[in-house]
N, C-alpha and C positions, 0 to 999 in steps of 0.2 A: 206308821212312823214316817215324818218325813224326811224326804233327802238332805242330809246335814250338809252335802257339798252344795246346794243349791240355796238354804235357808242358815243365814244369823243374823242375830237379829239385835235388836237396841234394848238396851236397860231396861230393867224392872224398877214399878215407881217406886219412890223410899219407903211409902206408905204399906208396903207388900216386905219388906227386908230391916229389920230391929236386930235387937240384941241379939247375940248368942245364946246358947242355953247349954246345960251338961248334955254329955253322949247319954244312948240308952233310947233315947224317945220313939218310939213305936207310933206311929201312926193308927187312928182305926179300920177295919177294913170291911163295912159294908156289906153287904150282898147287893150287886149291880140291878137299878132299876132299868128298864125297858128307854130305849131312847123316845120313843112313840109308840101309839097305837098302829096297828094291835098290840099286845102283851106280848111277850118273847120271854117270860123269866117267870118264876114266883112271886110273890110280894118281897118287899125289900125288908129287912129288918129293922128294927125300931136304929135309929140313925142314934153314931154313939160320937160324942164329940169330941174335938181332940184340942187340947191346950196349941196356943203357935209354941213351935219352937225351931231353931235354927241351928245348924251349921256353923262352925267357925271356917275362916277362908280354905281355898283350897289348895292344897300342900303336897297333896302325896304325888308322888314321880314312879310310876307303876312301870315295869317290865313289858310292856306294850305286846310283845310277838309269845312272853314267855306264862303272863299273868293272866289264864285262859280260866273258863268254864269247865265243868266236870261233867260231857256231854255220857249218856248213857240212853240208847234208846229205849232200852226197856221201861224207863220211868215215865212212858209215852202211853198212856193205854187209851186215855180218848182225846188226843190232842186236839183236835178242831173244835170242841166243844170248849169257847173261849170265855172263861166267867171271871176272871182277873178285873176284881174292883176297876182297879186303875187304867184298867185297857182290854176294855170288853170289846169280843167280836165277831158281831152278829148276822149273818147275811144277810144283806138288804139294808144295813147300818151306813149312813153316807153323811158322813160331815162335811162343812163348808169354812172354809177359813178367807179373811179377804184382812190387807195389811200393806202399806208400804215398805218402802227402802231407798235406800239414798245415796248413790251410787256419784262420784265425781260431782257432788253438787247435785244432782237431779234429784227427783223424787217420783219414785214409778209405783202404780198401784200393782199389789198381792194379787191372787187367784189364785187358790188351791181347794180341789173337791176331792177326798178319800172315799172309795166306795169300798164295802166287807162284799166280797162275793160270793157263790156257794161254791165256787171252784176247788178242787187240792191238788195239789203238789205233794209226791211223798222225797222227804230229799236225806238221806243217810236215816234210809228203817223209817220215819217218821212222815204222818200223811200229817199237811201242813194246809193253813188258810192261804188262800191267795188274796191281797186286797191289789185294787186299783186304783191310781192316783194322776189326776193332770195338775200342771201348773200353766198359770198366765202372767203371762208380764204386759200392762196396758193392753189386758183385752186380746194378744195372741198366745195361742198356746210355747211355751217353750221347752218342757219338759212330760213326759210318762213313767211311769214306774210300775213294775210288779214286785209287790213285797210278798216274803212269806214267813208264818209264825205257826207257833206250836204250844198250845200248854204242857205242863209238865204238871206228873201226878200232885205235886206238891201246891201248885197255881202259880209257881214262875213259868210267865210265859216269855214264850224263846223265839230269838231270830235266828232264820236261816239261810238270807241271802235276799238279793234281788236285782231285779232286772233292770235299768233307767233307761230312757231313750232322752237325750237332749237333741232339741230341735234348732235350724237357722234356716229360713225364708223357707219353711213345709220340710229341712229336708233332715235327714237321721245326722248329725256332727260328733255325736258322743254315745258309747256305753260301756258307762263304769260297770263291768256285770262281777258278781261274787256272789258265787251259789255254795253253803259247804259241802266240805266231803271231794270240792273240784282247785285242784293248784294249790292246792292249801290251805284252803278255806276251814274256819271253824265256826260252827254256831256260840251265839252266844245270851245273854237274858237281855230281851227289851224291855222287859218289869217285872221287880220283886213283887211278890202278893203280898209281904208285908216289910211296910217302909219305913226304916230302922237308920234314925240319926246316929250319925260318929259310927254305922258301917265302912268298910271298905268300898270303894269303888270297884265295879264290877263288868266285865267285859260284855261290850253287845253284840260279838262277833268278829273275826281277824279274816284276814286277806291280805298275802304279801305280796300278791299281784294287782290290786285295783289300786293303790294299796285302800285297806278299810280295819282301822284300828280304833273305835270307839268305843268309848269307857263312859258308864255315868254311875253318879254317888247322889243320894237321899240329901238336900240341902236343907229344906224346910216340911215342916208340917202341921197342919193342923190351919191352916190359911186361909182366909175369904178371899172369895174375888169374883167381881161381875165382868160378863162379856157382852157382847150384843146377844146369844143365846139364850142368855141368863145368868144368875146369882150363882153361886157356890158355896158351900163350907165344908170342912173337914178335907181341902185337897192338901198334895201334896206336892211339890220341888223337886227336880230332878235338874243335876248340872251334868251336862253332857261334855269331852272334850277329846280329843286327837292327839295323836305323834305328830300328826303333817300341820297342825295350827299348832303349836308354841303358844301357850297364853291365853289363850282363844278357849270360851266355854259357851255353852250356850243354856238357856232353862226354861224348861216345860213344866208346863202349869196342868194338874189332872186332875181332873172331879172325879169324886166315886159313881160310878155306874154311867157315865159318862167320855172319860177317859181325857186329852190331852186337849184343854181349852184354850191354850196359850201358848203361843212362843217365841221364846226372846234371848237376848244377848248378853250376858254379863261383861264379859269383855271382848275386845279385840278389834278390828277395821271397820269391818262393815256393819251396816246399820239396818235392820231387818227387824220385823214385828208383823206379827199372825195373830187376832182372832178368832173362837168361832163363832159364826154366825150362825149359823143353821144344822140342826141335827134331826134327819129325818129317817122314817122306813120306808125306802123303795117298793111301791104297789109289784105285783107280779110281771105284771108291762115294762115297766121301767127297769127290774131286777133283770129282764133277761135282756135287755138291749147292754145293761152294763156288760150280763158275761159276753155276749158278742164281741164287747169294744176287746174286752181283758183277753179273749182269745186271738184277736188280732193282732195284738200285742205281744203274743205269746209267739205266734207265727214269725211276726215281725226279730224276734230274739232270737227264734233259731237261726236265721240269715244273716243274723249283725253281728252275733256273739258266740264266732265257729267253736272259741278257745274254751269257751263255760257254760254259756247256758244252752245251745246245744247239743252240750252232752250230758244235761241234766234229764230228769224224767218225764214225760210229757205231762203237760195239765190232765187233769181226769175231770169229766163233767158229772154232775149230780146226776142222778140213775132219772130216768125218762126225760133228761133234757140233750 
């Protein structure tokens, strides 16, 4: 997932957004293909297609501190094992995203790489995925992140916090940290397993210390769309939106077996757009220099972030590494 404080981004082309349609529309839901060789999954099922259909605007003004998730750890029995069509995560899974923004007139090039790591995190009962994420702004890095998620018995998979580091000339200047179960913090669903137009909007986790109050709702489905990665069908729309942006949504584009190919802005100030380019499996070599990077980072959190995430539970490394 990425950092929504960091990433919005600019309109979706017309050619992606039509008419409305009735509530009710169910997206199809896949069994997740392998992002690359080697195989990581079963074969995918016969691909089932889905009509487009859309969302009318968005309206609802939700309870933001009060309109929570119905967190129970027991419905946790194999959470790392991440098979959510829409957001699979696989260790060794590293996507590339590359995009501009326009910032007082300028125009500065994107850099973002999400790495799935084999690391966990167990954080209220639940042993959760660690992913690792950098960003570039022209080429320097200016942000890191530790995310962590969780499937649920059901295949909503869940967020439960994470860690950012924002950088200026090398040095640490910011971390929004929110871990739940810490200040307040609650987990909440970073994706339904099945995405269901004219649902309610659903919370992706609270924090009334970072603050971190974002809500997304099912806009479109059944969608085409080409990246530089490649072509798509049957994804679906997700409008993401805040208490602290007023107005402000943003919308992620997700392949089945795949996960979030796009990201952009519906409305609001700034002007931001993400691609993916590239979606690969990390050789064994490569997999372990990322948990390297992820644990330094983890290090790095305990020192910066006295208030939450050093009182969180330490990373756990895969058994013989």
């Amino acid at each position: 997932m990425f950092c929504r404080r960091q990433l919005t981004a600019i309109a979706v082309g017309a050619a992606l957004v039509t008419s409305a349609v009735g509530c009710g529309t169910k997206a199809a839901a896949p069994q997740p293909s392998p992002p690359g060789a080697p195989a990581v999954s079963a074969p995918p099922a016969a691909p089932t297609s889905t009509p487009f259909a859309a969302a009318g605007p968005l309206i609802e003004k939700p309870d933001f501190a009060k309109q929570l998730e119905n967190f129970e750890a027991a419905r946790f029995s194999d959470p790392t094992r991440v098979t959510n069509t829409w957001f699979p995560l696989v260790p060794g899974m590293q996507s590339t995203y590359d995009g501009n923004s326009v910032e007082d007139g300028e125009t500065h090039k994107k850099h973002f790489v999400q790495t799935v790591t084999d690391l966990t995190k167990t954080i209220m009962g639940v042993r959760t995925v660690v992913v690792w994420s950098q960003g570039y702004d022209d080429g320097e890095l200016k942000d890191a992140q530790l995310s962590f998620y969780g499937q649920a018995d059901g295949g909503d998979l869940w967020y439960f916090g994470e860690y950012p580091e924002e950088y200026e000339n090398g040095k640490v200047v910011s971390t929004l940290t929110w871990i739940a179960g810490i200040a307040g913090a609650r987990p909440g669903i970073a994706m339904k397993q099945v995405a269901e137009i004219g649902s309610p909007s659903y919370s992706e986790g609270f924090s009334p210390v970072v603050p971190w109050t974002d809500r997304a709702r099912t806009s479109q489905v059944g969608v085409k769309d080409c990246v530089p990665q490649g072509c798509h069908e049957n994804m679906i729309v997700t409008d993401e939106f805040n208490r602290e942006e007023p107005g402000a949504t943003q919308q992620k584009f997700y392949a089945p077996g795949v996960g979030n190919a796009r990201t952009a802005s519906g409305t609001g100030d700034a002007k931001e757009s993400l691609e993916l380019t590239k979606l690969v499996r990390l050789d064994p070599a490569e997999l372990d220099a990322a948990r390297a990077e992820a644990l330094r980072l983890d290090a790095s959190g305990t020192q910066h972030s006295r208030e939450a995430y050093a009182l969180s539970a330490p990373i756990e490394r895969p058994p013989g590494r």
